[in-house]
One Martini backbone bead per residue (centre of mass of N, CA, C, O) as a GRO file, in nm:
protein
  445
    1UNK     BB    1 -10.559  -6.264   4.181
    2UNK     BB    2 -10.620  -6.005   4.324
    3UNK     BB    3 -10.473  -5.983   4.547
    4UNK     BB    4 -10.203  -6.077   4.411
    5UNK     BB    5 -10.193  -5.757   4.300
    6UNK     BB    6 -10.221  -5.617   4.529
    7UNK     BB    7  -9.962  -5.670   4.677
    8UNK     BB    8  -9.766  -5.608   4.426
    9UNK     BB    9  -9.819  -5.313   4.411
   10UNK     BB   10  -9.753  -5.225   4.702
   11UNK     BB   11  -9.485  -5.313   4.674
   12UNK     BB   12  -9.190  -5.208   4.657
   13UNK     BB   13  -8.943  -5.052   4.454
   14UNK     BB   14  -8.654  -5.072   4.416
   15UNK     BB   15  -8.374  -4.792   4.521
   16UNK     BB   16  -8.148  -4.594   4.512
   17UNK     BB   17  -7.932  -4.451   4.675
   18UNK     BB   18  -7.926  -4.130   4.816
   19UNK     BB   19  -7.872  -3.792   4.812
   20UNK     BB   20  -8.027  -3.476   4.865
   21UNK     BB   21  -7.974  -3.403   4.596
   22UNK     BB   22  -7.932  -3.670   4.367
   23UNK     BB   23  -7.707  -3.830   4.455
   24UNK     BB   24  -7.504  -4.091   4.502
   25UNK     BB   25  -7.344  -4.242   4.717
   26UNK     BB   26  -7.124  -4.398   4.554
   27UNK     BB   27  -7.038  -4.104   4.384
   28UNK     BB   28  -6.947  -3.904   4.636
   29UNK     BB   29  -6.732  -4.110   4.746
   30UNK     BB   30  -6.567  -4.100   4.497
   31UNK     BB   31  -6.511  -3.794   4.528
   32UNK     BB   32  -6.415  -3.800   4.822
   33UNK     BB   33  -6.189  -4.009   4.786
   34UNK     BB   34  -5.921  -3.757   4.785
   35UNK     BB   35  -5.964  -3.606   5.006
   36UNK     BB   36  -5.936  -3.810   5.218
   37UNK     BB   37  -5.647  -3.888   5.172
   38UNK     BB   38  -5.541  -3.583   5.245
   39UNK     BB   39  -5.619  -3.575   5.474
   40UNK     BB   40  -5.502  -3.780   5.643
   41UNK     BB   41  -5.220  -3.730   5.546
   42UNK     BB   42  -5.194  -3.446   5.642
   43UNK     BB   43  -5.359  -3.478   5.927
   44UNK     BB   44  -5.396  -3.736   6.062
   45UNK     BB   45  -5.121  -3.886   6.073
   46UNK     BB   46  -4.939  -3.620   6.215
   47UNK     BB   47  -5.078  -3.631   6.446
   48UNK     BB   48  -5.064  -3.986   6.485
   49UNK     BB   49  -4.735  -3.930   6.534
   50UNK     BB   50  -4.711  -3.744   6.721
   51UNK     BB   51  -4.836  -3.863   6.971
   52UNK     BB   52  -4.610  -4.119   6.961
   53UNK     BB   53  -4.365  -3.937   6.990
   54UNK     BB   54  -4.410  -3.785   7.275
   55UNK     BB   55  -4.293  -4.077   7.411
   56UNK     BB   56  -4.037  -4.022   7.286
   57UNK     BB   57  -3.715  -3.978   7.260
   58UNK     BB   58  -3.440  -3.837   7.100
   59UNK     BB   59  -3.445  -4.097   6.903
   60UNK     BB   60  -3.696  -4.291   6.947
   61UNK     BB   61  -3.641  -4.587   7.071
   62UNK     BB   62  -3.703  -4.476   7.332
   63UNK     BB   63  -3.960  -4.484   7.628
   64UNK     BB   64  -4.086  -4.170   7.778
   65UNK     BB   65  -4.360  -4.148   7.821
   66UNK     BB   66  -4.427  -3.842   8.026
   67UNK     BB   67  -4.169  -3.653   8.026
   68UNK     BB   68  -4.222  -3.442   7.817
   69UNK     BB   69  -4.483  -3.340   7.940
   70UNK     BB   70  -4.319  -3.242   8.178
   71UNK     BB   71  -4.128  -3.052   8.006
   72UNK     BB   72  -4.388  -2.806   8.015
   73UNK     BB   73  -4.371  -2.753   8.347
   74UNK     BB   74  -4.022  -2.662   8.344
   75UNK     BB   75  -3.935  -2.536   8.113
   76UNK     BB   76  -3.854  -2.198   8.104
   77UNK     BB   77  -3.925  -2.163   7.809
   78UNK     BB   78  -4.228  -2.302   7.835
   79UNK     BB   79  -4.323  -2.115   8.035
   80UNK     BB   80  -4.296  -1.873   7.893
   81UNK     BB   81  -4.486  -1.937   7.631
   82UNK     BB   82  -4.737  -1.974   7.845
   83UNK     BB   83  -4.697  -1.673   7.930
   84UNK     BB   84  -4.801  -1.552   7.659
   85UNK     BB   85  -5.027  -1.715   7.547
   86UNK     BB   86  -5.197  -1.581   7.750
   87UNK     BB   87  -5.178  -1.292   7.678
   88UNK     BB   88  -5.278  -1.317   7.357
   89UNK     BB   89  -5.557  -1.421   7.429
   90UNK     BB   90  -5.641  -1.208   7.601
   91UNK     BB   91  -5.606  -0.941   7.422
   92UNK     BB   92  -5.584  -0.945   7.113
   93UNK     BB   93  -5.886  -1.028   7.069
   94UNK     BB   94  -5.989  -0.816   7.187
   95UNK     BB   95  -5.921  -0.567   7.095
   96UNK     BB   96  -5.959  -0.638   6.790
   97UNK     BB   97  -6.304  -0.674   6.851
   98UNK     BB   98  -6.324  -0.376   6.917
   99UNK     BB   99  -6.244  -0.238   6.674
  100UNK     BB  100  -6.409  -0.344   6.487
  101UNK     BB  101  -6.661  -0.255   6.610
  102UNK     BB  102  -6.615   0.054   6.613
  103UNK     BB  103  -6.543   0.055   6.246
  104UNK     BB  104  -6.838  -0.046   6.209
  105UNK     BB  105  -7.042   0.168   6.369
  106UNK     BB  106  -6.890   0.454   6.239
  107UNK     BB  107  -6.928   0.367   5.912
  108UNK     BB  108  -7.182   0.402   5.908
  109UNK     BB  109  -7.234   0.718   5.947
  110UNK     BB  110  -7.035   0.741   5.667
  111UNK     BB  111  -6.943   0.835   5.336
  112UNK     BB  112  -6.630   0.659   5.360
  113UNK     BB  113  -6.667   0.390   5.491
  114UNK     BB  114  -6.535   0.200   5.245
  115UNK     BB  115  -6.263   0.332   5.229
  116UNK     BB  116  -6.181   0.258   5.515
  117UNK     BB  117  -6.214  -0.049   5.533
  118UNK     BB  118  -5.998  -0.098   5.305
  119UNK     BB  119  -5.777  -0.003   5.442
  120UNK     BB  120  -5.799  -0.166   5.713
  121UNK     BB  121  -5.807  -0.441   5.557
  122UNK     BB  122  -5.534  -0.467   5.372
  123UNK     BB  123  -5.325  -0.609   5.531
  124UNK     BB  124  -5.479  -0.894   5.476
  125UNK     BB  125  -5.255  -0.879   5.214
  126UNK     BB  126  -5.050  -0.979   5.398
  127UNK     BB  127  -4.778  -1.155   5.509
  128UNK     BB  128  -4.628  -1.226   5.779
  129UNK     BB  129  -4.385  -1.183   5.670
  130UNK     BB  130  -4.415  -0.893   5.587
  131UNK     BB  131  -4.507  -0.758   5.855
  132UNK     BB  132  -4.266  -0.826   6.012
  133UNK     BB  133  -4.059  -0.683   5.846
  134UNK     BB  134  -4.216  -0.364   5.881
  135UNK     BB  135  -4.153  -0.384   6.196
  136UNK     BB  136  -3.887  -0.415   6.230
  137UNK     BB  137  -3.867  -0.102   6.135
  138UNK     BB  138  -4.061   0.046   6.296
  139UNK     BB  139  -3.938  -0.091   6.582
  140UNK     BB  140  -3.639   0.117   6.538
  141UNK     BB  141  -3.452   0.252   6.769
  142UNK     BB  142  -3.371   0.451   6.511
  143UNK     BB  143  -3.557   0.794   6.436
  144UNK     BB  144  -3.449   0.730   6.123
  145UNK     BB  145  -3.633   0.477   6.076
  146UNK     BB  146  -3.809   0.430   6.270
  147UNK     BB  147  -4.145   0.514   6.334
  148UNK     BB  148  -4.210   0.494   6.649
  149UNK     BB  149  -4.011   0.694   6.703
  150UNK     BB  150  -3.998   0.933   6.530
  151UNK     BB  151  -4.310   1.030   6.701
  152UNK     BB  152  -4.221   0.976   6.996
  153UNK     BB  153  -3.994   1.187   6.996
  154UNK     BB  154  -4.156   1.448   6.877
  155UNK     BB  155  -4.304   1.483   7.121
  156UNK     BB  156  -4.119   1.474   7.369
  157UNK     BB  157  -3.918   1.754   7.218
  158UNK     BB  158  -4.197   1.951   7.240
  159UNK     BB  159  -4.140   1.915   7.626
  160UNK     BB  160  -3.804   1.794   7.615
  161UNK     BB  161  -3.556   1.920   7.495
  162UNK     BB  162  -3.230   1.857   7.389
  163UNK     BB  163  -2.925   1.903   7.425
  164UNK     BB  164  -2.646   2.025   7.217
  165UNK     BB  165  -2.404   1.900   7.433
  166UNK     BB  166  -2.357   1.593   7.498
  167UNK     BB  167  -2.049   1.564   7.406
  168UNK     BB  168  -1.907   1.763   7.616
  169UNK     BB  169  -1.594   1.867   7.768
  170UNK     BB  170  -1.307   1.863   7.878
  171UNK     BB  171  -0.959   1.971   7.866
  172UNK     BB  172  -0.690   2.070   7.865
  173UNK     BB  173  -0.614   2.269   8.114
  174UNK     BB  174  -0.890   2.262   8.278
  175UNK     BB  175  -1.093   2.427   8.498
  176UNK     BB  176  -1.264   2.191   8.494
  177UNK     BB  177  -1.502   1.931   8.660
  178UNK     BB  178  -1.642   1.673   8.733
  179UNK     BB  179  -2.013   1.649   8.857
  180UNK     BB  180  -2.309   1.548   8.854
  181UNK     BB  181  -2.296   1.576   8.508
  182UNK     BB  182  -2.101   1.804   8.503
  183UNK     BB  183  -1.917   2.102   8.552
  184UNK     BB  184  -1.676   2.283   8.735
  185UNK     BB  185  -1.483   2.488   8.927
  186UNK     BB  186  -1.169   2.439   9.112
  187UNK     BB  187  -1.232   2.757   9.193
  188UNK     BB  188  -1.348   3.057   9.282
  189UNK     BB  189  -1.507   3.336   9.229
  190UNK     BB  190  -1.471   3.711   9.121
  191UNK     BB  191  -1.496   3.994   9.105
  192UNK     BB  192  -1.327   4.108   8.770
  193UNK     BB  193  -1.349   3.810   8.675
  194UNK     BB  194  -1.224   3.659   8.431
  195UNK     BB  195  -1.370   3.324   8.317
  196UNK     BB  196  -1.266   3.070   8.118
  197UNK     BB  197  -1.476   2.800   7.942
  198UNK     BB  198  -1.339   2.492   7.797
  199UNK     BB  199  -1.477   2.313   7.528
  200UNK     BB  200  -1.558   1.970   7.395
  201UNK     BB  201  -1.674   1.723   7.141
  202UNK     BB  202  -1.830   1.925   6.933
  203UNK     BB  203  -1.936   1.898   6.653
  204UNK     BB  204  -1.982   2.135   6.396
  205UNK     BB  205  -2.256   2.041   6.318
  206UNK     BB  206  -2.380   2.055   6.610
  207UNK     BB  207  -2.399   2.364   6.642
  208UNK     BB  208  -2.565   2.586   6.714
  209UNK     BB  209  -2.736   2.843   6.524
  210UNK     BB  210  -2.622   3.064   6.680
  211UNK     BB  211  -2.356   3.045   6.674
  212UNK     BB  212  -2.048   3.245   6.737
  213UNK     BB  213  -1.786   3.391   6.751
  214UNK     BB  214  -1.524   3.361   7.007
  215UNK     BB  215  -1.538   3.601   7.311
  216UNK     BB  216  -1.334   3.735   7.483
  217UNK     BB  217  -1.336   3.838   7.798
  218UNK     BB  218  -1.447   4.115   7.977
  219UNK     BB  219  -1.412   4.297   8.244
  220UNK     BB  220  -1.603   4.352   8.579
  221UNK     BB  221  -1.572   4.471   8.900
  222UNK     BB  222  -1.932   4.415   8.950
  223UNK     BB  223  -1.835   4.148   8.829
  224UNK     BB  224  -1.876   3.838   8.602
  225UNK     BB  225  -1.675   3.709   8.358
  226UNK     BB  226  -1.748   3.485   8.052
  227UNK     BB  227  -1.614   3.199   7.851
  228UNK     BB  228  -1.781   2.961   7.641
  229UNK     BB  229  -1.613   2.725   7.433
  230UNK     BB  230  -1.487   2.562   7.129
  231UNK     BB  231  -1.117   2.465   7.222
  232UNK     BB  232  -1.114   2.344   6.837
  233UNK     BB  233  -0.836   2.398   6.567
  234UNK     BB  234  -0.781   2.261   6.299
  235UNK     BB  235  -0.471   2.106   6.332
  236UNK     BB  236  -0.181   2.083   6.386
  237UNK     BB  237  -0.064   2.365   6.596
  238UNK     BB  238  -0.330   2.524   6.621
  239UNK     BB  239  -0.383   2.757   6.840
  240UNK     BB  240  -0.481   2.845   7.126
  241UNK     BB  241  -0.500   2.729   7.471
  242UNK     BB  242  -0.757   2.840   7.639
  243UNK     BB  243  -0.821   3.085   7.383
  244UNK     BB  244  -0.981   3.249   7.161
  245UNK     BB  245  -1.040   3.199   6.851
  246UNK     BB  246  -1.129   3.250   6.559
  247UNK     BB  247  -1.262   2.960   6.431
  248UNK     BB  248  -1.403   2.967   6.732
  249UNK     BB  249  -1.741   2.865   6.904
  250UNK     BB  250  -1.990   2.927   7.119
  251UNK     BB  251  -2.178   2.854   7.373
  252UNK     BB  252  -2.522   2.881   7.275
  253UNK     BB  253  -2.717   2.849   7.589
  254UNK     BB  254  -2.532   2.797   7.803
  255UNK     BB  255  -2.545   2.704   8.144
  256UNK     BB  256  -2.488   2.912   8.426
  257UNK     BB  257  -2.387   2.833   8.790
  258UNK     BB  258  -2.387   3.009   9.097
  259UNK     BB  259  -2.220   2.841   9.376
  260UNK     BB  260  -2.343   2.796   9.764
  261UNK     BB  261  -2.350   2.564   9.931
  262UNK     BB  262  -2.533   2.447   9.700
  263UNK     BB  263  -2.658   2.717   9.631
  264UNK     BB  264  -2.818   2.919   9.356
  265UNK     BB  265  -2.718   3.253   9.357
  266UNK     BB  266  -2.658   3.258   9.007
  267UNK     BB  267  -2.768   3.291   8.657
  268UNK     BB  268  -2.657   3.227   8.328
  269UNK     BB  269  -2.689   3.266   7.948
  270UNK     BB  270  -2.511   3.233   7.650
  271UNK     BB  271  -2.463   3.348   7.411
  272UNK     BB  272  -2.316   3.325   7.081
  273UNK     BB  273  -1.995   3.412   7.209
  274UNK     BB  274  -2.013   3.293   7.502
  275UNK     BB  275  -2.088   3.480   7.697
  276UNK     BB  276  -2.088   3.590   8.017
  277UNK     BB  277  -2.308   3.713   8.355
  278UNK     BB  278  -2.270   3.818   8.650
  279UNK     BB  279  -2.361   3.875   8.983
  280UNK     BB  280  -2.167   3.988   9.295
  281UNK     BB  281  -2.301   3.736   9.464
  282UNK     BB  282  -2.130   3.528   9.286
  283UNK     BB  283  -1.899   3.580   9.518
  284UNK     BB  284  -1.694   3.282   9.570
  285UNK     BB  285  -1.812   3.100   9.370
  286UNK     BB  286  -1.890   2.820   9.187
  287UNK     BB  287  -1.876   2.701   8.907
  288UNK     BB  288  -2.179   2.570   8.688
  289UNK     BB  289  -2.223   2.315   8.476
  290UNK     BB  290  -2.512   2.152   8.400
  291UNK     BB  291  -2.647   1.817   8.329
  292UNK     BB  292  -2.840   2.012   8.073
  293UNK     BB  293  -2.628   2.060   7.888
  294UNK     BB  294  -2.540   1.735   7.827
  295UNK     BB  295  -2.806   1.559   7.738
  296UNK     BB  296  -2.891   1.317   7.597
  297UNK     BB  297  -3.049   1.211   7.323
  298UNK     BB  298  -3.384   1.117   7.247
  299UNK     BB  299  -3.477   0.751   7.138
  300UNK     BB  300  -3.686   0.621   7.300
  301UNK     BB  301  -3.813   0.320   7.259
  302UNK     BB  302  -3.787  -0.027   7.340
  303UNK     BB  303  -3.978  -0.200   7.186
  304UNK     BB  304  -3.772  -0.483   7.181
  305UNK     BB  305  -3.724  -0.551   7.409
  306UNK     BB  306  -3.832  -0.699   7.759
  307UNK     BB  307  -4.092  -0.557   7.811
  308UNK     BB  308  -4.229  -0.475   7.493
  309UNK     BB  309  -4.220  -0.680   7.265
  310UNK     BB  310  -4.506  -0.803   7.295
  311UNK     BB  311  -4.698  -0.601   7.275
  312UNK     BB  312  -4.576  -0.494   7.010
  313UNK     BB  313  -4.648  -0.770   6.856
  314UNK     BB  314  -4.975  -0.739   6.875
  315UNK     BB  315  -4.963  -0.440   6.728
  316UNK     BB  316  -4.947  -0.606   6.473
  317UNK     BB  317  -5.172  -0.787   6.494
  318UNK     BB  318  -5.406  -0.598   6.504
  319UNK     BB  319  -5.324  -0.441   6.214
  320UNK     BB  320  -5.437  -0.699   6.062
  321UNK     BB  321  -5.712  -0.801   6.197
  322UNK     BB  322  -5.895  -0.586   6.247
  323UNK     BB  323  -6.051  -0.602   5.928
  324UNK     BB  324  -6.162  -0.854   5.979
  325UNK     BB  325  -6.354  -0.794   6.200
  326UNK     BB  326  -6.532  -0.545   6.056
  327UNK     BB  327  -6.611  -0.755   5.859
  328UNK     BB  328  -6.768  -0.866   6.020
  329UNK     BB  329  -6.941  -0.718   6.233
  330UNK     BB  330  -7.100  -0.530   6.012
  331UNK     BB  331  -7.279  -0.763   5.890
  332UNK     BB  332  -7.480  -0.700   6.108
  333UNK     BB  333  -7.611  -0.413   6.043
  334UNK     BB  334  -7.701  -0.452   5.830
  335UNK     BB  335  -7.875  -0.768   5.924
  336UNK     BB  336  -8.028  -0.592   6.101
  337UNK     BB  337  -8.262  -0.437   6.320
  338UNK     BB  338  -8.335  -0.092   6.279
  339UNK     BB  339  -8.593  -0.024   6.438
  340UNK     BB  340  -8.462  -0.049   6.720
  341UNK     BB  341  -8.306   0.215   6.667
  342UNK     BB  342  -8.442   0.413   6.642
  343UNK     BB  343  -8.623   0.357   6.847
  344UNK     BB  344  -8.472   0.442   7.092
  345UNK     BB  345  -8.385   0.756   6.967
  346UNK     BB  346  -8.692   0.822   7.042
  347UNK     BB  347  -8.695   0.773   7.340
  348UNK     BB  348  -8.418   0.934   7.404
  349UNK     BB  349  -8.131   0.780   7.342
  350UNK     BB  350  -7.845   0.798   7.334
  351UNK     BB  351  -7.585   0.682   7.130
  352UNK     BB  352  -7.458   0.508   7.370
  353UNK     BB  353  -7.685   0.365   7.437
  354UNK     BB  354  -7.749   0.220   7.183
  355UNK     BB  355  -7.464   0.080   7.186
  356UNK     BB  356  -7.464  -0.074   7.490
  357UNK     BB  357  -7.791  -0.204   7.482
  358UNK     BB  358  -7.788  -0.252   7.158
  359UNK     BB  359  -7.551  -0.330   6.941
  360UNK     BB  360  -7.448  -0.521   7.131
  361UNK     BB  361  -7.644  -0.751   7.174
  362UNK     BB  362  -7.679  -0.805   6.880
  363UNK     BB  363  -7.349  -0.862   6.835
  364UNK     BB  364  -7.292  -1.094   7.033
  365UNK     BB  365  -7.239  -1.358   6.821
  366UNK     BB  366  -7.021  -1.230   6.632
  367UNK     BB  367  -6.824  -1.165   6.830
  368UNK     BB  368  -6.777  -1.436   6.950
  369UNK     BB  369  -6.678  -1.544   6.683
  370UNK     BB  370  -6.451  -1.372   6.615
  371UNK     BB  371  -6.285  -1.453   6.922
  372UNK     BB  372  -6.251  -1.686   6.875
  373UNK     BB  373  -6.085  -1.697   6.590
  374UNK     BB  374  -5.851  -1.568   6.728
  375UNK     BB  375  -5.774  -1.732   6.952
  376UNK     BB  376  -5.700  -1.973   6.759
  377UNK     BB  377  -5.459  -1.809   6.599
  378UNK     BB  378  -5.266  -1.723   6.834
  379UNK     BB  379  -5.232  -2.027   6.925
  380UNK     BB  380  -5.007  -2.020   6.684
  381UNK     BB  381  -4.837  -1.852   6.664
  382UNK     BB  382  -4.480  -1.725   6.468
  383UNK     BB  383  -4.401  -1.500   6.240
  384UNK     BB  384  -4.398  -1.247   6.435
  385UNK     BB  385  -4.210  -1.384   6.630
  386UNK     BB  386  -3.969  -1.434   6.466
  387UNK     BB  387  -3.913  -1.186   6.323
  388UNK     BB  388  -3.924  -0.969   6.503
  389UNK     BB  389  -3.780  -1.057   6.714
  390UNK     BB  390  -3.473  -1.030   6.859
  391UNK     BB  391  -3.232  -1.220   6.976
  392UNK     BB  392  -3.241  -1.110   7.237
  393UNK     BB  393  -3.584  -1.143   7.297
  394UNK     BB  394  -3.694  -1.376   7.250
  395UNK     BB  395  -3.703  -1.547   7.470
  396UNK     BB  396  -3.954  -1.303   7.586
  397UNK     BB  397  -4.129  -1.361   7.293
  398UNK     BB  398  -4.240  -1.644   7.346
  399UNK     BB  399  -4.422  -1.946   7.208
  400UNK     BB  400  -4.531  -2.229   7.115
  401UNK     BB  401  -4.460  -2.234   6.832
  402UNK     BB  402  -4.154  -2.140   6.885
  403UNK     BB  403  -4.107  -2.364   7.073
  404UNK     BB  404  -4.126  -2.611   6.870
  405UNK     BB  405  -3.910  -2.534   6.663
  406UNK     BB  406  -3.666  -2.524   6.832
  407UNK     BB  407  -3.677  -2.790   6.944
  408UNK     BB  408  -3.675  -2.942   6.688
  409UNK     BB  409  -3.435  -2.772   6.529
  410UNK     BB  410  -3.224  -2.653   6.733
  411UNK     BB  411  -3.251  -2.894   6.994
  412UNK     BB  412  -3.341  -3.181   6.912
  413UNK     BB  413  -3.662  -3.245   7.010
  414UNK     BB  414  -3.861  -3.409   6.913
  415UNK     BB  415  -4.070  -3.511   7.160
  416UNK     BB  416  -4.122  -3.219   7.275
  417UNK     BB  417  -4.246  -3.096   7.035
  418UNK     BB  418  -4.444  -3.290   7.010
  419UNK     BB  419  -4.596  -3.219   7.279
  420UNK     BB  420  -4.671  -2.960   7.219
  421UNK     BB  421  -4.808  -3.012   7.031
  422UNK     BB  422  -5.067  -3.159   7.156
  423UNK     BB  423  -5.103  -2.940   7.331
  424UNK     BB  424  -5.220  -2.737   7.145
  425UNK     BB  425  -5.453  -2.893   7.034
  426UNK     BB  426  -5.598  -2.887   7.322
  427UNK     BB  427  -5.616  -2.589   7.331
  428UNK     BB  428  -5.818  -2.599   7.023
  429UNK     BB  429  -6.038  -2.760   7.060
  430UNK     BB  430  -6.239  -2.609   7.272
  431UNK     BB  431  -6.254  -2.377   7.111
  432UNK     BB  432  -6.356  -2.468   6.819
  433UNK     BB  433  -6.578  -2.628   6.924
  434UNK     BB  434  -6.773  -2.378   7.039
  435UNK     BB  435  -6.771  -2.275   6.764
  436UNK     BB  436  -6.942  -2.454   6.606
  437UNK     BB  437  -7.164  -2.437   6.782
  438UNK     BB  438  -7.257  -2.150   6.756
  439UNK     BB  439  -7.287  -2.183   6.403
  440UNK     BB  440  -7.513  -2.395   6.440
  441UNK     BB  441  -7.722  -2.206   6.604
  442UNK     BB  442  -7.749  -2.029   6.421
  443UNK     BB  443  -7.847  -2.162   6.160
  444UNK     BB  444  -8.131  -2.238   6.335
  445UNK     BB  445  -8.238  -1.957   6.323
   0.00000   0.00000   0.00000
């Protein structure tokens, strides 16, 4: 009897399975049997659908193989998305996640360095589509709307100012002639001789500020003399043709040279009043307006063009997201042994030193997380290039996530879309993958 009761002892006592927290598993799976049921219908089911949907063809009902993957490295257009996305993994990530770093660990130093934080953060509360439609204004070709060019226009004006008279040429029965993007007189001039140079086409309100009423030339034996000015007065049949009236304006500024055998013999500025002097060597020479006196004004670059839309483009990415980059990366330095970076700065290393030797491997992990989930995001990008990009040249900033939406909707080819999407995943796996496995092993340190 004894012994009987001492083996019922032993004997464990039935209990119910449990989770780590002390919850019920089949309590747990009842909770998350709703989250699992959406996860599918949204997850699981349209990638198996995207999956099966790649092998068939354009109406859905015949078996179209492998051919939709083979048109993702025939089709220029999909090569063309596939060489911008390469482009986007390489820069965007790589600059963004150098700049978080940058200022992760200058505002450490500085007593303001929450507030620049803030603003630096701050664009990440704006939508892709806002932001899109932002730059799309940013990098508008004319400088008094885009911001990029009217800094740019500005700095350029500031080494190489833009003639006054873009738009001047000769009028009827004009002395000069066009050459070389300037204009000519059609015989020589000779000392003793007054010379009138009329021209048109500068708006009234275009003319320089110093421009004063035009004023006939007066002969003089041992020069040239000569007026240029604007030989244009409101009204038909006002004013005489070929010289200055009453209320026609000199062209003040204008550079006049004196031409021999192609050879500049002697050069002069007009006044305010359009005269202008030369001296006697410049005797039996042609007059010449150079082509920088005509000079279209400076209107910038073409952000959006086929040459530089993808960096402008990226150029807006990094702005949103340079702020995600440095609040990750901060959070190093806080979290970080600062005994080091102090020993470093005894030891006698410069600042240079302690952030490439001390700050940069000790955020070497963080960094890794930052670029890796950014990889991630670039590989998908679609907002910034669908709104930024104008149609003449989307086709040049074109990226695969852009390419699957116009396949599906624009050209009607559900399979090669399919097929785009099953390629971006594939190439979302192994990135994703990496950044896991890296968070993982975080986390067991």
């Amino acid at each position: 009897m004894a012994s009987a009761t001492a083996g019922a002892r032993r004997a464990p006592a039935p209990r119910s399975r449990k989770s780590v927290t002390g919850t019920r598993r089949s309590v747990a799976a009842l909770f998350l049997l709703p989250a699992l049921v959406l996860l599918g219908a949204l997850v699981v089911y349209p990638i198996g659908y995207s999956v099966v949907r790649s092998f068939y063809d354009q109406s859905g009902d015949g078996f179209a193989g492998i051919d939709n993957y083979k048109e993702l490295f025939t089709d220029d257009g999909i090569r063309t998305a596939l060489k911008n996305n390469i482009v986007w993994v390489v820069f965007a990530p790589t600059v963004t996640t150098a700049l978080g770093l940058i200022f992760a660990v200058l505002t450490e130093r500085v007593r303001w360095g929450t507030a620049f934080k803030l603003v630096v953060f701050m664009p990440m509360a704006i939508s892709m589509l806002a932001a899109g439609i932002i730059f799309r204004l940013v990098y508008d070709q004319d400088p008094d709307k885009g911001v990029a060019n009217a800094v740019w226009v500005g700095v350029h004006d500031t080494f190489a100012q833009s003639s006054a008279f873009p738009k001047a040429h000769p009028g009827r029965q004009s002395p000069l002639v066009a050459r070389d993007g300037g204009f000519v007189t059609r015989q020589p001039v000779h000392t003793g001789e007054a010379v009138t140079l009329p021209l048109v086409g500068v708006a009234p309100g275009q003319m320089p500020d110093g421009a004063k009423k035009a004023v006939a030339p007066g002969a003089d034996r041992g020069k040239i003399t000569g007026t240029t000015w604007q030989d244009f007065t409101r009204g038909k049949g006002v004013g005489t043709l070929g010289a200055p009236d009453p209320t026609e304006l000199g062209y003040a500024g204008m550079r006049i040279e004196a031409v021999k055998d192609g050879k500049v013999v002697a050069s002069a500025t007009a006044a305010g009043d359009g005269t202008f002097t030369l001296p006697a060597k410049a005797d039996g020479a042609l007059l010449r307006l150079p082509a920088s006196n005509f000079k279209e004004p400076y209107n910038g670059l073409d952000w959006l063009g086929p040459s530089l839309v993808t960096p402008a483009i990226i150029g807006s990415y990094i702005w949103m997201w340079a702020g995600f980059a440095m609040v990750l990366v901060a959070a190093g330095p806080a979290g970080g042994p600062r005994e080091l970076l102090e020993a470093a700065r005894v030891d006698g290393a410069t600042e240079w030193q302690v952030f490439r030797r001390v700050t940069v491997p000790l955020l070497a992990p963080v960094l890794a997380v930052v670029t890796v989930t950014l990889m991630i995001n670039v590989l998908k990008i679609f907002d910034l290039v669908f709104i930024i990009a104008p149609g003449s040249s989307q086709d040049d900033a074109n990226v695969l996530a852009l390419e699957l939406y116009r396949k599906g909707f624009s050209e009607d080819q559900p399979g090669v879309a399919s097929a785009i999407a099953v390629f971006l995943l594939l190439l979302v796996i192994p990135v994703m993958w990496f950044n896991i496995r890296r968070l993982r092993r975080e986390v067991r340190r």
